[in-house]
CHARMM-style PDB file with segment names, atoms N, HN, CA, C and O in Angstrom:
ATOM      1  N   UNK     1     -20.193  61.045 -34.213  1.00  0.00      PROA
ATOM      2  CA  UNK     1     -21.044  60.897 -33.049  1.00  0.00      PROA
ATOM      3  C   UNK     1     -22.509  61.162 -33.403  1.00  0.00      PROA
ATOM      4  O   UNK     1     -23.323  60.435 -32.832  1.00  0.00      PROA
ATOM      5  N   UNK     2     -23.019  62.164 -34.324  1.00  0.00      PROA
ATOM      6  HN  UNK     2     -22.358  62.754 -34.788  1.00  0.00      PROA
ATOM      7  CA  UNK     2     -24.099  62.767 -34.719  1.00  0.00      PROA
ATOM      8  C   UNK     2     -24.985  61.339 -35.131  1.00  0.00      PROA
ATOM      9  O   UNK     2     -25.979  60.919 -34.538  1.00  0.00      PROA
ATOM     10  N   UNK     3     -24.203  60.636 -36.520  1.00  0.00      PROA
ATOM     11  HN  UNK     3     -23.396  60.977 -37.002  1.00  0.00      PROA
ATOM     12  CA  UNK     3     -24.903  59.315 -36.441  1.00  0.00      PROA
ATOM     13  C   UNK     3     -25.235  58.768 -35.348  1.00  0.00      PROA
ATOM     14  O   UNK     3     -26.214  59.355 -34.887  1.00  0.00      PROA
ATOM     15  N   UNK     4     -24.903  57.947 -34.722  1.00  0.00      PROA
ATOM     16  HN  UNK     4     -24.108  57.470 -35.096  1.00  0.00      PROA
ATOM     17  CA  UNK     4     -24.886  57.204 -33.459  1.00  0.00      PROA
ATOM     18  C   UNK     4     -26.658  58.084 -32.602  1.00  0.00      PROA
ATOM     19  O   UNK     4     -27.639  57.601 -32.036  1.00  0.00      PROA
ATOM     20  N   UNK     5     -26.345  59.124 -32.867  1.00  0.00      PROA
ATOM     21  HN  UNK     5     -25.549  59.516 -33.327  1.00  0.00      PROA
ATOM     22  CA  UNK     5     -27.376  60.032 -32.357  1.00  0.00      PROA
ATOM     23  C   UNK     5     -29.016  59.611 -32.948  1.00  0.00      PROA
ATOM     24  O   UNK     5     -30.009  59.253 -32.315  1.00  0.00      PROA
ATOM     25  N   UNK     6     -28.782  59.851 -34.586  1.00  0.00      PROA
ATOM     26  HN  UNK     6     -27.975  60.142 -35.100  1.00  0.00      PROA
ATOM     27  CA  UNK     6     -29.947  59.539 -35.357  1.00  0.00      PROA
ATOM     28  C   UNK     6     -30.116  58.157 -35.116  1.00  0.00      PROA
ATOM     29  O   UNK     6     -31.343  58.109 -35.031  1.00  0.00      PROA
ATOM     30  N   UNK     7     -29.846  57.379 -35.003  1.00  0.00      PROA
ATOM     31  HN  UNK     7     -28.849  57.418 -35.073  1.00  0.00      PROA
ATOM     32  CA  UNK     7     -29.554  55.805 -34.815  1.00  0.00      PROA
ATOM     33  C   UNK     7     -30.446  55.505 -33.725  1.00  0.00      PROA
ATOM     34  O   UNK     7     -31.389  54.722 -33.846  1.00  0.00      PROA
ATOM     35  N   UNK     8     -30.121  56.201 -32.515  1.00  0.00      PROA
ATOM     36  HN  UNK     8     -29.355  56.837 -32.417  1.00  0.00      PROA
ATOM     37  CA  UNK     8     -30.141  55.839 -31.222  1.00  0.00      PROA
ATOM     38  C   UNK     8     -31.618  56.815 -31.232  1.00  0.00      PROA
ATOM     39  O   UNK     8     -32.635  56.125 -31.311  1.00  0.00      PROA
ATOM     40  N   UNK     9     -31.837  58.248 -31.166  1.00  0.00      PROA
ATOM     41  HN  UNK     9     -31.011  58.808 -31.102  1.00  0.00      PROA
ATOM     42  CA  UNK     9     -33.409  58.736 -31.206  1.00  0.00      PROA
ATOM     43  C   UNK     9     -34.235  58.798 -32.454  1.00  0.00      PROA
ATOM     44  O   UNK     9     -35.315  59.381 -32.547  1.00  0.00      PROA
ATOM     45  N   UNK    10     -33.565  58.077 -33.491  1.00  0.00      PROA
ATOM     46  HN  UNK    10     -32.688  57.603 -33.416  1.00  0.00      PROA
ATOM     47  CA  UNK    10     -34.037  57.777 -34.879  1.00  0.00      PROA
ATOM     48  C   UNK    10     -35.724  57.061 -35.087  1.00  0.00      PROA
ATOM     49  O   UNK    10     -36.572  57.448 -35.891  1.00  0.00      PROA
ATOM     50  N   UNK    11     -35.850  55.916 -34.078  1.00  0.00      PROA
ATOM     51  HN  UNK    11     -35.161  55.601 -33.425  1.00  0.00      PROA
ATOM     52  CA  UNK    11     -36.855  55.117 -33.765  1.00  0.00      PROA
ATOM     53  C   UNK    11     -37.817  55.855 -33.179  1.00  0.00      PROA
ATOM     54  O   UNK    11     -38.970  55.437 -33.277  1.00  0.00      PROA
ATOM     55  N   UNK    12     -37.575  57.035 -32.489  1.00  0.00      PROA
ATOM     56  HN  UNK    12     -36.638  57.374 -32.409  1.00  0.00      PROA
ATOM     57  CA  UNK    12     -39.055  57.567 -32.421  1.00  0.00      PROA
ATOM     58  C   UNK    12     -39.803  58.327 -32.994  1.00  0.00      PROA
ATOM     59  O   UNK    12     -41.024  58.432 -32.880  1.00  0.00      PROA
ATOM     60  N   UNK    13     -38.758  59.150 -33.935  1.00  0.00      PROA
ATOM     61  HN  UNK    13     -37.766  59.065 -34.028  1.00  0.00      PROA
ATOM     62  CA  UNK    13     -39.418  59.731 -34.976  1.00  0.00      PROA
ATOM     63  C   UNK    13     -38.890  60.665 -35.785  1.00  0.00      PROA
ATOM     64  O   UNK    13     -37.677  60.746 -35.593  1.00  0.00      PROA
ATOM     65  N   UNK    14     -39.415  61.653 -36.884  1.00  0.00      PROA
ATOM     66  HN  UNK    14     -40.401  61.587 -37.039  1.00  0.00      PROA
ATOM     67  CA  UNK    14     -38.276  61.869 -37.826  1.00  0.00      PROA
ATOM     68  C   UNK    14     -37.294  63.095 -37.313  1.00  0.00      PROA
ATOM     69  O   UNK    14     -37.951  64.109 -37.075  1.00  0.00      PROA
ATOM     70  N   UNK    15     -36.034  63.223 -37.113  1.00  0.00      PROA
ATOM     71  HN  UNK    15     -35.501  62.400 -37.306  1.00  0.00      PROA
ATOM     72  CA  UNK    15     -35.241  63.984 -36.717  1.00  0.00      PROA
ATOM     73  C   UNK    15     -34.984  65.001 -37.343  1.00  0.00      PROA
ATOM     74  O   UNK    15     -34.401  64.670 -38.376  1.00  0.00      PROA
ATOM     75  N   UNK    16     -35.140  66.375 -37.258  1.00  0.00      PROA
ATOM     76  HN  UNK    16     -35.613  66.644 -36.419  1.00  0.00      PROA
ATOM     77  CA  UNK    16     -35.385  67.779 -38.288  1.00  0.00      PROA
ATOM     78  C   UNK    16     -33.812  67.853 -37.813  1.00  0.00      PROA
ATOM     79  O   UNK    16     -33.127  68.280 -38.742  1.00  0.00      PROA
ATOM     80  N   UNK    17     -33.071  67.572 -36.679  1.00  0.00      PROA
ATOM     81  HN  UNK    17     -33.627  67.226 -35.924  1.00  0.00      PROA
ATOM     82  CA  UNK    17     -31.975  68.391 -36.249  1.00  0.00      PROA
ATOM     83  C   UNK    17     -31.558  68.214 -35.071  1.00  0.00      PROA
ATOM     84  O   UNK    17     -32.341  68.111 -34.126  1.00  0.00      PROA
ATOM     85  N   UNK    18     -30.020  68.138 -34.918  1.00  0.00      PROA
ATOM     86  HN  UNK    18     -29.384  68.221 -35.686  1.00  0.00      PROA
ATOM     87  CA  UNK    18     -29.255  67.277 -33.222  1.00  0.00      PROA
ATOM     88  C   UNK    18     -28.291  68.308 -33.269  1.00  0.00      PROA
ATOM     89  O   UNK    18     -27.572  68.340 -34.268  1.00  0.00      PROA
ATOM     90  N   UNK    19     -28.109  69.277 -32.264  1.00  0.00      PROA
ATOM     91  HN  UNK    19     -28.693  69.251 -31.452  1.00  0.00      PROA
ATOM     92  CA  UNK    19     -27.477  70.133 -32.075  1.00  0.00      PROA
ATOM     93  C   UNK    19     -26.624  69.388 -30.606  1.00  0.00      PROA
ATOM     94  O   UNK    19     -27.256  69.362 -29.550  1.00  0.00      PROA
ATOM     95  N   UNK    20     -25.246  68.836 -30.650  1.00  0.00      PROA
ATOM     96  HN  UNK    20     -24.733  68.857 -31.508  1.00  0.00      PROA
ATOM     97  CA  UNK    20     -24.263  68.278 -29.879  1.00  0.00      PROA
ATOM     98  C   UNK    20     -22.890  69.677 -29.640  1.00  0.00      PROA
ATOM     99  O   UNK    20     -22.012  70.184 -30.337  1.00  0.00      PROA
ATOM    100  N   UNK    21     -23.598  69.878 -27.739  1.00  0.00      PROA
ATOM    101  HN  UNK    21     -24.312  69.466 -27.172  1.00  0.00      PROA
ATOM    102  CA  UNK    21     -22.386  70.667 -27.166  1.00  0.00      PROA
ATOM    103  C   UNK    21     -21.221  70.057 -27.198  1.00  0.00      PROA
ATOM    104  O   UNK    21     -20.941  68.859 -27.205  1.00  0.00      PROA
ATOM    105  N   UNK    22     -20.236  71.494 -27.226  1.00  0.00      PROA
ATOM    106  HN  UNK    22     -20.464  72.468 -27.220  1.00  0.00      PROA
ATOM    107  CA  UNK    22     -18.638  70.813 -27.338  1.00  0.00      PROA
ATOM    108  C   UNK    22     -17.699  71.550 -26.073  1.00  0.00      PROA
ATOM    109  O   UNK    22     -16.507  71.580 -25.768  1.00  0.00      PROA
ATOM    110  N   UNK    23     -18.688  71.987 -25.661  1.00  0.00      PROA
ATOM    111  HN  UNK    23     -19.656  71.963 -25.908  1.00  0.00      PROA
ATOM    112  CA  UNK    23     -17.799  73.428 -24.803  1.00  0.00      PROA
ATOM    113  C   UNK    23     -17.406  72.400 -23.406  1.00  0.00      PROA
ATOM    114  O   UNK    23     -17.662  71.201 -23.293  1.00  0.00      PROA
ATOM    115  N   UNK    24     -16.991  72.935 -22.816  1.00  0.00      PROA
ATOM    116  HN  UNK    24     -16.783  73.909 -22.908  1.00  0.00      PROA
ATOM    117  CA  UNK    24     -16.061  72.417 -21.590  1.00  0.00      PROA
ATOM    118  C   UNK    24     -17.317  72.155 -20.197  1.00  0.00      PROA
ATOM    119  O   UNK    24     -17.186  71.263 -19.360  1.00  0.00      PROA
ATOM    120  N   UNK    25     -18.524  73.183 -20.225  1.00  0.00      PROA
ATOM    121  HN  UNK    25     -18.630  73.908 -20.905  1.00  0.00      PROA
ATOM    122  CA  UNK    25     -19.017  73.222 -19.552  1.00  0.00      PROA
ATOM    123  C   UNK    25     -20.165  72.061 -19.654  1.00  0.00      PROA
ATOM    124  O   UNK    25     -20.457  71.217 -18.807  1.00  0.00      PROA
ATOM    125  N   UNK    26     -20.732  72.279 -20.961  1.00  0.00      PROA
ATOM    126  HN  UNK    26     -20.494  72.964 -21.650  1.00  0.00      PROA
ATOM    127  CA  UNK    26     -21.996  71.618 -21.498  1.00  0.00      PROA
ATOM    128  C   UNK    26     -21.330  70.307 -22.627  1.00  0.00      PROA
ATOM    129  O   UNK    26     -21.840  70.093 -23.726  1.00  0.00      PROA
ATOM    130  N   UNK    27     -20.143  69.545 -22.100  1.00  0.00      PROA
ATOM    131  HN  UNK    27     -19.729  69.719 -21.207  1.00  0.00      PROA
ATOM    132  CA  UNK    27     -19.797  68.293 -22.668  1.00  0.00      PROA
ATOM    133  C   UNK    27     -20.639  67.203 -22.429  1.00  0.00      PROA
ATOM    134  O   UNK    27     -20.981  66.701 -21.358  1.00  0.00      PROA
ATOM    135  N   UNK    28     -20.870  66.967 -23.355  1.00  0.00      PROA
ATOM    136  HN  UNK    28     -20.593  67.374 -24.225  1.00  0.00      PROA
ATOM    137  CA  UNK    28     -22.097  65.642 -23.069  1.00  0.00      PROA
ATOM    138  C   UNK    28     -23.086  65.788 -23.439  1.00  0.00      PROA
ATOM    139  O   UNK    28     -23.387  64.727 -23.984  1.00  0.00      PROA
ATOM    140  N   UNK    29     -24.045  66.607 -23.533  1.00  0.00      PROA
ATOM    141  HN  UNK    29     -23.800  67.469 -23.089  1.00  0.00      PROA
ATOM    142  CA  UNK    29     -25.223  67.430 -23.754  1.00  0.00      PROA
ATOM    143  C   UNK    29     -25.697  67.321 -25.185  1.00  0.00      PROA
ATOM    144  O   UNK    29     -25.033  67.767 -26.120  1.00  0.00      PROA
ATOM    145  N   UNK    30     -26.972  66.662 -25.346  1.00  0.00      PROA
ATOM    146  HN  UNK    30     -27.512  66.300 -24.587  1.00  0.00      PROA
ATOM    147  CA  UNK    30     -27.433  66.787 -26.967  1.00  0.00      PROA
ATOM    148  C   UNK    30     -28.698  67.446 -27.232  1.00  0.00      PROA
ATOM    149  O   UNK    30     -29.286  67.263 -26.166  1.00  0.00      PROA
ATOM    150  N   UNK    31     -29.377  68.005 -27.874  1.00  0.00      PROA
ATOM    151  HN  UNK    31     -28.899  68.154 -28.740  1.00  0.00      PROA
ATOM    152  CA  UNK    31     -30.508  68.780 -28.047  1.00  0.00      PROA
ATOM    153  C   UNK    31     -31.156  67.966 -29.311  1.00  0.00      PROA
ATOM    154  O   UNK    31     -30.461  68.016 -30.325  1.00  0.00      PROA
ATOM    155  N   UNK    32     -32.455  67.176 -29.423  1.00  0.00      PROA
ATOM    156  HN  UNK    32     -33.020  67.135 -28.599  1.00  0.00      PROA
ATOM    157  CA  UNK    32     -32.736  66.589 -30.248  1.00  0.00      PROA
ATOM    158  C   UNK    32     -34.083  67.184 -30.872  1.00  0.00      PROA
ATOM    159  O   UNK    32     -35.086  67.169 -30.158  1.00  0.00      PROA
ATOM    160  N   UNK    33     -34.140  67.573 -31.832  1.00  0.00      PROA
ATOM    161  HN  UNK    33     -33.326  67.585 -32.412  1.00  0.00      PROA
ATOM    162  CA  UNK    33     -35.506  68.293 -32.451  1.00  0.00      PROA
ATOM    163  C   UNK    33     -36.171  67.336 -33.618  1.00  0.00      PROA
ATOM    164  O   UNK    33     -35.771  66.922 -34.706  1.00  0.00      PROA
ATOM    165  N   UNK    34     -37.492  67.176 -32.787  1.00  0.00      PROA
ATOM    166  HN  UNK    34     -37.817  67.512 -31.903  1.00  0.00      PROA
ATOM    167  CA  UNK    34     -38.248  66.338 -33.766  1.00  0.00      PROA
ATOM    168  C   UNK    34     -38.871  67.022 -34.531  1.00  0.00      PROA
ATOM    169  O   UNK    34     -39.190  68.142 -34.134  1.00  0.00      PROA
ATOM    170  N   UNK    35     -39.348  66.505 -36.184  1.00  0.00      PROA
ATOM    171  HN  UNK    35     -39.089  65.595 -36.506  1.00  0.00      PROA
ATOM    172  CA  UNK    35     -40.152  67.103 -37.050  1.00  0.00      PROA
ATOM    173  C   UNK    35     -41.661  66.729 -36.073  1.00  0.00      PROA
ATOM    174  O   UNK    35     -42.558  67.378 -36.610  1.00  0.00      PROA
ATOM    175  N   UNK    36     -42.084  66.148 -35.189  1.00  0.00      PROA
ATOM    176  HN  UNK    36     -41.355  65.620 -34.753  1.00  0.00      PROA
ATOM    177  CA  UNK    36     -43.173  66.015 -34.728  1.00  0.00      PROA
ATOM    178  C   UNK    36     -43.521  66.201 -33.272  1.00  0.00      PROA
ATOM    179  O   UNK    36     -43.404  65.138 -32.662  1.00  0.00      PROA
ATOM    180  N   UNK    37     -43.955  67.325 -32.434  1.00  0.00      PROA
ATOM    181  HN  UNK    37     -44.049  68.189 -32.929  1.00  0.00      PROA
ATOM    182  CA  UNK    37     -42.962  67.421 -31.196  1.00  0.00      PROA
ATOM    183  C   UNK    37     -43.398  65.783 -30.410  1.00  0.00      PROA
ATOM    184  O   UNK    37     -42.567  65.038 -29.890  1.00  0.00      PROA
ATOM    185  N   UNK    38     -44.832  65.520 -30.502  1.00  0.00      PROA
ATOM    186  HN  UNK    38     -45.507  66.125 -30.924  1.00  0.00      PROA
ATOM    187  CA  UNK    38     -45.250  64.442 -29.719  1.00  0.00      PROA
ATOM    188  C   UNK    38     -44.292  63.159 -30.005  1.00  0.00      PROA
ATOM    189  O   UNK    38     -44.375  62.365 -29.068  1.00  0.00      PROA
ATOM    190  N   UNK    39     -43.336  62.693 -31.111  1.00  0.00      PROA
ATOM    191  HN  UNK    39     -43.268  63.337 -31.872  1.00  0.00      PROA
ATOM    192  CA  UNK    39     -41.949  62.169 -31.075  1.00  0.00      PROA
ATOM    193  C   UNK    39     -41.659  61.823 -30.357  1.00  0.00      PROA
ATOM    194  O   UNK    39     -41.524  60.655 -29.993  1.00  0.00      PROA
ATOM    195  N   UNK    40     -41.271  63.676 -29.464  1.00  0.00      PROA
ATOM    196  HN  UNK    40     -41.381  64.625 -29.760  1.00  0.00      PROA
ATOM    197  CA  UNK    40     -39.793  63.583 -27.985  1.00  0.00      PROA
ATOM    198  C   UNK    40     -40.290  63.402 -27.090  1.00  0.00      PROA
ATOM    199  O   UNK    40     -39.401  63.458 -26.241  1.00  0.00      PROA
ATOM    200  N   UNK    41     -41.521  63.124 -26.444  1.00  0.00      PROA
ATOM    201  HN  UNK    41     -42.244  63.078 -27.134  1.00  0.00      PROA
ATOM    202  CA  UNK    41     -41.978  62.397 -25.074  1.00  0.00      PROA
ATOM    203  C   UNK    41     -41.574  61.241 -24.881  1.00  0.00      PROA
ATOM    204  O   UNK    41     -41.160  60.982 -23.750  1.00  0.00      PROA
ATOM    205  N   UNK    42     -41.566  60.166 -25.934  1.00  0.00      PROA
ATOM    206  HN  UNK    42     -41.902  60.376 -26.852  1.00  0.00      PROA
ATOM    207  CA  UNK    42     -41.157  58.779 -26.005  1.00  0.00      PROA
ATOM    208  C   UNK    42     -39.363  58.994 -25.532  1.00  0.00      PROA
ATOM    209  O   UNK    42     -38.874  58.579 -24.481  1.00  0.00      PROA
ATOM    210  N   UNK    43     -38.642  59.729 -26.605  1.00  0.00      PROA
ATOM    211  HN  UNK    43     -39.040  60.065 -27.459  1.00  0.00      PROA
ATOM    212  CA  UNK    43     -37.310  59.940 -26.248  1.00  0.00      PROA
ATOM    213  C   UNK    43     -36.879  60.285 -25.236  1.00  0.00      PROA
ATOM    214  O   UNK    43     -35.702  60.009 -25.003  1.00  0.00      PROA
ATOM    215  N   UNK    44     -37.459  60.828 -24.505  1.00  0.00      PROA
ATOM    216  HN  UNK    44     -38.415  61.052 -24.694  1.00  0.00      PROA
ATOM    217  CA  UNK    44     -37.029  61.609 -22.972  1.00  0.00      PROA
ATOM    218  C   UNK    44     -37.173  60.451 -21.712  1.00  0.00      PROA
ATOM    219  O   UNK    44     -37.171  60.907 -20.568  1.00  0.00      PROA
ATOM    220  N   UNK    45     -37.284  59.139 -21.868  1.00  0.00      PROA
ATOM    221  HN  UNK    45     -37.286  58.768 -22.797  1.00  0.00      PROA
ATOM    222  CA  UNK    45     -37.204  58.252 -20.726  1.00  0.00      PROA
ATOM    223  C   UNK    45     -35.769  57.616 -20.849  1.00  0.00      PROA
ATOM    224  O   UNK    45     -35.468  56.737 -20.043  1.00  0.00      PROA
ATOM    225  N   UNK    46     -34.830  58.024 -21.851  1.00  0.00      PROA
ATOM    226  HN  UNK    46     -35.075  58.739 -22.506  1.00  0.00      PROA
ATOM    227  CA  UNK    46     -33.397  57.321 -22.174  1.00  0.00      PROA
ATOM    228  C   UNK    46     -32.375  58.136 -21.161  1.00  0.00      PROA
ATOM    229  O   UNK    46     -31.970  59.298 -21.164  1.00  0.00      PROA
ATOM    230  N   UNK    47     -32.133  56.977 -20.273  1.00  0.00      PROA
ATOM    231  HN  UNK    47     -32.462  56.032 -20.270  1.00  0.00      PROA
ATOM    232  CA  UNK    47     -31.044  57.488 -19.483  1.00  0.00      PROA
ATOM    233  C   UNK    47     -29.256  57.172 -19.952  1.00  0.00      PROA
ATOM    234  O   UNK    47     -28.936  56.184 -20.612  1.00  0.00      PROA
ATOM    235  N   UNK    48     -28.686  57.768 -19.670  1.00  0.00      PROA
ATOM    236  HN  UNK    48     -28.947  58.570 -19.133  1.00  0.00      PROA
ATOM    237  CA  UNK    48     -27.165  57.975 -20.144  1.00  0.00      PROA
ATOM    238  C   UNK    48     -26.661  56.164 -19.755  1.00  0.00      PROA
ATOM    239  O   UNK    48     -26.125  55.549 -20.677  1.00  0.00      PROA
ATOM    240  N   UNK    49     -26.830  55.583 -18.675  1.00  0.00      PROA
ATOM    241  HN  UNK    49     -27.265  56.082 -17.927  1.00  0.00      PROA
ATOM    242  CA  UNK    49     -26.135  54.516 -19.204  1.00  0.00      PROA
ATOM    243  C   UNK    49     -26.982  53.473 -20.472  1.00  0.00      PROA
ATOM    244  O   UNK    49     -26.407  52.587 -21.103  1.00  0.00      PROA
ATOM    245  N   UNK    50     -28.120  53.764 -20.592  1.00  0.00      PROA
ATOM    246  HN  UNK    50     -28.588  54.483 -20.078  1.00  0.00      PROA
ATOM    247  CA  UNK    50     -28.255  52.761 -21.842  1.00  0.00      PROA
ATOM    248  C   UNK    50     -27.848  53.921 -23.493  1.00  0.00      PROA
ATOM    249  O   UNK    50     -28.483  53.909 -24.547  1.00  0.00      PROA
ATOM    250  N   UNK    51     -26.953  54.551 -23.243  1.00  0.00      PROA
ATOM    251  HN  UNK    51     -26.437  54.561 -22.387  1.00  0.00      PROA
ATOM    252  CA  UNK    51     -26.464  54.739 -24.507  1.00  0.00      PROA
ATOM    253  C   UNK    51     -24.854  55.333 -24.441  1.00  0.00      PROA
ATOM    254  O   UNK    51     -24.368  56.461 -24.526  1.00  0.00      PROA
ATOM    255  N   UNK    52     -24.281  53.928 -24.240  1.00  0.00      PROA
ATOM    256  HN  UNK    52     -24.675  53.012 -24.171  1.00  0.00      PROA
ATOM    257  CA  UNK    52     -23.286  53.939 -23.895  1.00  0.00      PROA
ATOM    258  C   UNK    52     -22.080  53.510 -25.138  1.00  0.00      PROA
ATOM    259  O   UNK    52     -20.859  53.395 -25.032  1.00  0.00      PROA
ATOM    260  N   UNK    53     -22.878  53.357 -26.180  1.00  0.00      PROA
ATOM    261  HN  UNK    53     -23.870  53.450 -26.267  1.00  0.00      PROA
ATOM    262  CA  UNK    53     -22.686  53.209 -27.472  1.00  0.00      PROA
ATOM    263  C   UNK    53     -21.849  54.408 -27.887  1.00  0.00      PROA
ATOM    264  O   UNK    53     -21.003  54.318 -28.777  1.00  0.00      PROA
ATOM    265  N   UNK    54     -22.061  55.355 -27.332  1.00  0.00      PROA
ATOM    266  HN  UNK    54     -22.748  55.429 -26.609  1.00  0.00      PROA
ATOM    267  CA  UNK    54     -21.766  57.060 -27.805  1.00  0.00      PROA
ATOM    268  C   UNK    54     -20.547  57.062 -27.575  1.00  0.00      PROA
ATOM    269  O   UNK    54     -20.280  56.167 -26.773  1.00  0.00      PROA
ATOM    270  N   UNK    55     -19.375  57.826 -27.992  1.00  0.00      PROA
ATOM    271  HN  UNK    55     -19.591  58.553 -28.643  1.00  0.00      PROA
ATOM    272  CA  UNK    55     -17.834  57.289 -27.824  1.00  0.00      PROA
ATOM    273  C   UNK    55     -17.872  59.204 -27.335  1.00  0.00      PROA
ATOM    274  O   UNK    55     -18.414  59.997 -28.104  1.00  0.00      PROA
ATOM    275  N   UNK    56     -17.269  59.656 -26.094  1.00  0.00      PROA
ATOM    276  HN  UNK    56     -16.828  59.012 -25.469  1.00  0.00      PROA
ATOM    277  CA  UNK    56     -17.288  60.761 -25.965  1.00  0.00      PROA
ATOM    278  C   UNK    56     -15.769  61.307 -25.693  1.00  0.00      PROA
ATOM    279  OT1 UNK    56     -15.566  62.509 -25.522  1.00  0.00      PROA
TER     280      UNK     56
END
């Protein structure tokens, strides 16, 4: 799944680290850390159905 991850917020910029919840509560949930923070502004307009690619 982690791929699919870099893949999918890969294009905005370089990815230091994707920390993916597993717990029962926080299923679904990804934490994406850019090496650049100005990166994750671009990333943060992706809503859950256009990445539907993700097999959960």
């Amino acid at each position: 799944m982690s791929e699919e991850m870099y893949y999918i917020f890969g294009k905005y910029g370089a990815i230091r680290r994707i920390h993916i919840d597993t717990t029962k509560d926080t299923r679904g949930t990804a934490f994406i850390v850019y090496e650049d923070i100005y990166d994750a502004k671009p990333s943060s307009i992706i809503s859950p159905p256009s990445m539907s690619l993700i097999d959960t």
